[in-house]
C-alpha positions in Angstrom: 0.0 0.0 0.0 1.6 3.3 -1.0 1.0 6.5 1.3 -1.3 9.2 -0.1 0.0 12.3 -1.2 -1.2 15.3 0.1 -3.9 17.3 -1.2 -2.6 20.1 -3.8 -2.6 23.7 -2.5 -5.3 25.6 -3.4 -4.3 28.1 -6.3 -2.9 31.9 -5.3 -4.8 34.7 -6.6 -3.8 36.3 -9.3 -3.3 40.0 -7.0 -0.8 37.8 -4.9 1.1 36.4 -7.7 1.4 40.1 -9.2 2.7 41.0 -6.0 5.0 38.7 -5.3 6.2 38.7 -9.1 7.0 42.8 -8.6 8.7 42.0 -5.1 11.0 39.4 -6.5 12.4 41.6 -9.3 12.6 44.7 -7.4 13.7 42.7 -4.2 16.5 41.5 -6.4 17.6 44.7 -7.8 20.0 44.8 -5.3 22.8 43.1 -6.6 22.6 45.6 -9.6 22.8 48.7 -6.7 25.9 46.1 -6.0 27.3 46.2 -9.2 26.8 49.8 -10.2 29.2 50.9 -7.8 31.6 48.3 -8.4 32.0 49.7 -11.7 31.3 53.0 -11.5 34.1 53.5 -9.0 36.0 50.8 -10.4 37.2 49.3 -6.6 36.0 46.0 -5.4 38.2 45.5 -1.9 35.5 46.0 0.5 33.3 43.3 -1.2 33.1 39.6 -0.5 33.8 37.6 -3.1 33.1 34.2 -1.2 30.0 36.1 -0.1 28.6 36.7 -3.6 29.8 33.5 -5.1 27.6 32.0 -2.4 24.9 34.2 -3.0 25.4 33.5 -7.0 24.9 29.5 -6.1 21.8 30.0 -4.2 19.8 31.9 -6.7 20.6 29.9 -9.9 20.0 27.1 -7.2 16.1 28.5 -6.9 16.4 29.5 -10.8 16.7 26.1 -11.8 13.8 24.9 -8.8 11.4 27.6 -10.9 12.3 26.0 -13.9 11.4 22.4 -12.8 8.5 23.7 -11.1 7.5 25.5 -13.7 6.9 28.6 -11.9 7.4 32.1 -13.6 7.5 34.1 -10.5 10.7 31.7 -9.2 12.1 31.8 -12.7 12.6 35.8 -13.5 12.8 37.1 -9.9 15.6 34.5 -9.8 17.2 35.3 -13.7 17.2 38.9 -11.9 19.5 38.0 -9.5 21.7 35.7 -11.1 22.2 38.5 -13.5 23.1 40.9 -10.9 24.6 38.6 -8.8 27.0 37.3 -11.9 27.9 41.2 -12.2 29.0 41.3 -8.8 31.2 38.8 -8.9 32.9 39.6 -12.4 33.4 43.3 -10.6 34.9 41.4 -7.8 37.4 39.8 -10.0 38.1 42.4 -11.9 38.6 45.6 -9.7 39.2 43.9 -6.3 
């Protein structure tokens, strides 16, 4: 006898998945703020590389769960930050 699977959550509505779409790309915009002045100023030093490389990981980590979930919400707010993320990072190695 196999154990039953529970019940599928009931659907979001749409106003919540609008919401949460806008707060994972703006949430995200973060890394760009990041970015910006790693290049604008062209200086790195006071950023952790280990820190972002981490950071990098964990969001193409969730990228790829959006993409086998199938969820577009996971899948840009999470492109977003890999982007932003992966700028921090080449900063880091380039000016720091």
């Amino acid at each position: 006898m196999s154990p039953a699977e529970p019940p599928a959550p009931a659907p979001l509505p749409p106003w919540f998945q609008r919401y949460m779409y806008a707060v994972g790309l703006v949430g995200n915009l973060f890394f760009f703020v990041q970015a910006y002045g790693i290049f604008r100023s062209r200086s790195a030093g006071d950023v952790s590389l280990p820190a972002f490389c981490m950071a990098f990981w964990a969001v193409t980590s969730w990228f790829v769960y959006g993409l086998v979930r199938s969820d577009r919400v996971l899948v840009t707010a999470n492109l977003v930050a890999m982007l932003g993320s992966g700028l921090v990072v080449v900063g880091r190695l380039m000016y720091g």
